[in-house]
N, C-alpha and C positions, 0 to 999 in steps of 0.2 A: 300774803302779808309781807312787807318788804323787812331787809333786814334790822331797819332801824329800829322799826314798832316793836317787832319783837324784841329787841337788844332792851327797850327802853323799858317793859313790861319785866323782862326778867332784873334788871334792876332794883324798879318797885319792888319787886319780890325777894329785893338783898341777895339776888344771886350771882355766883362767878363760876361756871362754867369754864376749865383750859381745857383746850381739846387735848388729846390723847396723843401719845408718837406714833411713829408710823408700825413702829412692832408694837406696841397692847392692841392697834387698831383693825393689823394681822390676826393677830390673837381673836378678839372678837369677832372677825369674818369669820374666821375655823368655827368656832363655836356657833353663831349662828348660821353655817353650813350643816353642823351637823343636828343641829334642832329639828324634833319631828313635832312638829306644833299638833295639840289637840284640837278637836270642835270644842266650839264655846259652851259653857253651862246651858242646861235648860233649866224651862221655867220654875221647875221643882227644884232645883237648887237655886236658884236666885231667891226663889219665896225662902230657902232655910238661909240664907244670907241676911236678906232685909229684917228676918227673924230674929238674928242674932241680933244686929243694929238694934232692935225695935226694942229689946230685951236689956240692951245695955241704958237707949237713949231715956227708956221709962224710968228709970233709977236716976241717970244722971243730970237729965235736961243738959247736957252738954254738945255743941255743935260736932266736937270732936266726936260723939259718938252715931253721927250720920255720916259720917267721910266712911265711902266704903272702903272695905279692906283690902282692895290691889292697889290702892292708892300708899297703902302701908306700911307694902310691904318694902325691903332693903334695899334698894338701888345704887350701886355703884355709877352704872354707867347711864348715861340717855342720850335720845337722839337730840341733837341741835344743830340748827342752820346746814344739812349737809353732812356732818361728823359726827362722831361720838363725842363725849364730853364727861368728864370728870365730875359725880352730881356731889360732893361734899356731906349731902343729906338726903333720907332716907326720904321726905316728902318733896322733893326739889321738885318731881312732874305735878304735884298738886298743887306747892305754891304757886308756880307759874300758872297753872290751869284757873287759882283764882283770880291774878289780874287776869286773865285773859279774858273769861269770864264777864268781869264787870267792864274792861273797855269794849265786848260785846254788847250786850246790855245797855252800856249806856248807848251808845253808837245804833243799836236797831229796835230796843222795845222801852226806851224812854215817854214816846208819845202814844202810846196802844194803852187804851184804858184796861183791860184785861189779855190776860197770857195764860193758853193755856197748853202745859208741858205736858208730852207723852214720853212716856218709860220716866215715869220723875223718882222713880226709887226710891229713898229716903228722905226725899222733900229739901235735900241741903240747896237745890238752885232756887228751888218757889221762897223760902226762907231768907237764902241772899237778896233774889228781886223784892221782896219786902219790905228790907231795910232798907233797898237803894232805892225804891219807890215805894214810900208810904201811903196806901190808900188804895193801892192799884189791885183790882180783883185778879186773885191766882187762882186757876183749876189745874190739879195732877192727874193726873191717867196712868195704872200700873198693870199689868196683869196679875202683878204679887199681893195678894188678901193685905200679907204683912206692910207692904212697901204703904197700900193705902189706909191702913188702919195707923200707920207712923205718922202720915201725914193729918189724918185728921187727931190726932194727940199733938201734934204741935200746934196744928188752929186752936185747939182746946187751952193750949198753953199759953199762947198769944192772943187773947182775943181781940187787942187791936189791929191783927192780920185779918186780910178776909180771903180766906184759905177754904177752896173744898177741896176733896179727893173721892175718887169714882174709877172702879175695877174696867179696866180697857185692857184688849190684845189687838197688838198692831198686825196677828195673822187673823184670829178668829172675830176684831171688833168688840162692841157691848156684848157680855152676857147671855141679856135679854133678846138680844138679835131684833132690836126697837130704835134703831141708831135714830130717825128720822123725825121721832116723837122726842125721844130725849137730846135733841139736839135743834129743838125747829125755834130758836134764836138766831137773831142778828149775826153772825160773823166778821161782816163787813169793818169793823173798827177794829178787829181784835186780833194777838198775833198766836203762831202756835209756835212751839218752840220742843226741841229734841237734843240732847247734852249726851252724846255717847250711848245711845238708846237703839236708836235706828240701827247701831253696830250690829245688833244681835239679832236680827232676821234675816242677815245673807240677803237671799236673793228673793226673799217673801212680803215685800213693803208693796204689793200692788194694793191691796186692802187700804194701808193706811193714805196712801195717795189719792184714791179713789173718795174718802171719807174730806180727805184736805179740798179736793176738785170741787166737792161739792158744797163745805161749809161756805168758801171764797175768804180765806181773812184777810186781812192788810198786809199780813206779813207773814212768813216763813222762815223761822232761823235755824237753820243745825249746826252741832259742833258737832262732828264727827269724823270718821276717818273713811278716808274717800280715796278706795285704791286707783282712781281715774288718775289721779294727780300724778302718781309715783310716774319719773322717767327709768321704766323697766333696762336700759342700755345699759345703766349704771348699776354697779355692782351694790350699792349703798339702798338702792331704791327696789331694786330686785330681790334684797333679800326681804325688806318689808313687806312690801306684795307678795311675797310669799308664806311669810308668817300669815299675813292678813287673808291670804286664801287657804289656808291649813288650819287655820281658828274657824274658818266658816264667816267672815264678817261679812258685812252692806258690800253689796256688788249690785252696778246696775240704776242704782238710782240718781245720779248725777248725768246719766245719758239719756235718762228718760225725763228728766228736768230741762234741757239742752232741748228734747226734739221736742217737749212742749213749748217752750221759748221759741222755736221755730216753723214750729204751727200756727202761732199767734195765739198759744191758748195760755204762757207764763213770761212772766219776766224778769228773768238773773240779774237781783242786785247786787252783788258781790260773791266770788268765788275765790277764797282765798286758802293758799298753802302757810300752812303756820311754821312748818317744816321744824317742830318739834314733838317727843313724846315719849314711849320707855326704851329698852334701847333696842326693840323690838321693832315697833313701828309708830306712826305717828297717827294720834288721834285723836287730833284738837283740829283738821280743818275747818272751814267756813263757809255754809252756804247759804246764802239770804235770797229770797225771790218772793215773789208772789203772783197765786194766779189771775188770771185775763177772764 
């Protein structure tokens, strides 16, 4: 994504990011030098997260209470265009992540009569495309009981949405291990879509690929963080690639996307670096395709 788009998105979002001097900038290489990044939650703590969500959102019917909580947490600093940057506010990566968000959306899943999100967590993307597309069938897929018992209380809340939600793992698939029955619809019109989801199986999305290969939708969108992207030369890039291999994140699947595209069995409609995120690393890229 070029720099304009992004500069013009974070606007929208009333933001002003000043980069940093060359010493705080010092400062945070040290620091993120000596960061020993943990592996990512498993799915037993994600399900007591969505829980918490699901326990506040029941009370409040507030949107505020499906923003998960690393979005919430205190940010001084994030990543932008290249440098660090000064965030003024504690939700700066969120605000941006919602325009970004919707000039997504609007741009790849305006014309798809149905969307259906895997790892949709707390239902806050299926809930956005609702409002930005009234009428348009959303299906979630979670492996969190909680994450899908949220999403079917907000259909309940909404009944002018037309909202389901349906227990999926992007390692183990359905459940019932019946994927073929529960799935033997059209695909052909309809798009799948993944928001920081695919992050959290490293190097295990062969299932879920396998499951995309064979639905066929129209379209395929991720927003994710796609360590292909980073130029490792750079000190800036290297340290997020590294965070991003110390957490355990998506590895692998943006080169197995490429050599389908090169077999003639996919096709890369946009790959884009958004080259913003926390001041960790970046995890709002873009990849749009669909299979041949």
């Amino acid at each position: 994504m070029d720099k304009y788009t992004i500069q013009t998105l974070a606007i929208k979002a009333k933001l002003c990011w000043p980069n940093v001097d060359n010493s705080l900038r010092e400062r945070i290489f040290l620091q993120e030098l000596l960061l020993s990044p943990k592996t990512h939650a498993d799915p037993t703590a994600w399900n007591t997260a969505w829980a918490q969500l699901l326990s506040q959102y029941a009370v409040t019917n507030l949107d505020w209470d499906l923003i998960p909580y690393h979005y919430k947490q205190p940010a001084i600093y994030a990543r932008f265009y290249g440098d660090y940057s000064l965030t003024g506010s504690e939700l700066v990566v969120y605000d941006l992540w919602q325009e970004l968000r919707n000039h997504v959306f609007q741009m790849y899943l305006k014309n798809t009569p149905e969307v259906h999100e895997y790892g949709c967590g707390s239902g806050l993307n299926l809930l956005t495309l609702a409002r930005q597309f009234p009428g348009k069938k959303l299906v979630g897929y979670d492996v969190s009981p909680a994450a899908i018992t949220t999403v079917k209380l907000i259909a309940e809340r909404h009944p002018e949405i037309n909202l389901q939600g349906e227990q999926y793992s992007f390692i183990d698939g359905f459940p019932s291990n019946d994927t073929k029955p529960r799935l033997a619809i059209p695909f052909k019109n309809h798009a799948v879509l993944t928001c920081g989801a695919l992050e959290q199986v490293g190097n295990r999305w062969q299932s879920f690929l396998n499951l995309v290969m064979w639905q066929q939708p129209s379209i395929c969108v991720h927003v994710e963080p796609l360590l292909e992207l980073y130029d490792e030369t750079l000190l800036f890039d290297w340290l997020a690639a590294r965070y991003h291999r110390g957490r355990g994140y998506l590895e692998g699947f943006l080169p197995a996307i490429r050599q389908l595209e090169k077999d003639g069995r996919a096709e890369i409609i946009t790959c884009d670096r958004t080259y913003f995120g926390n001041v960790h690393n970046e995890g709002f890229s873009i990849l749009v395709w669909k299979p041949k």
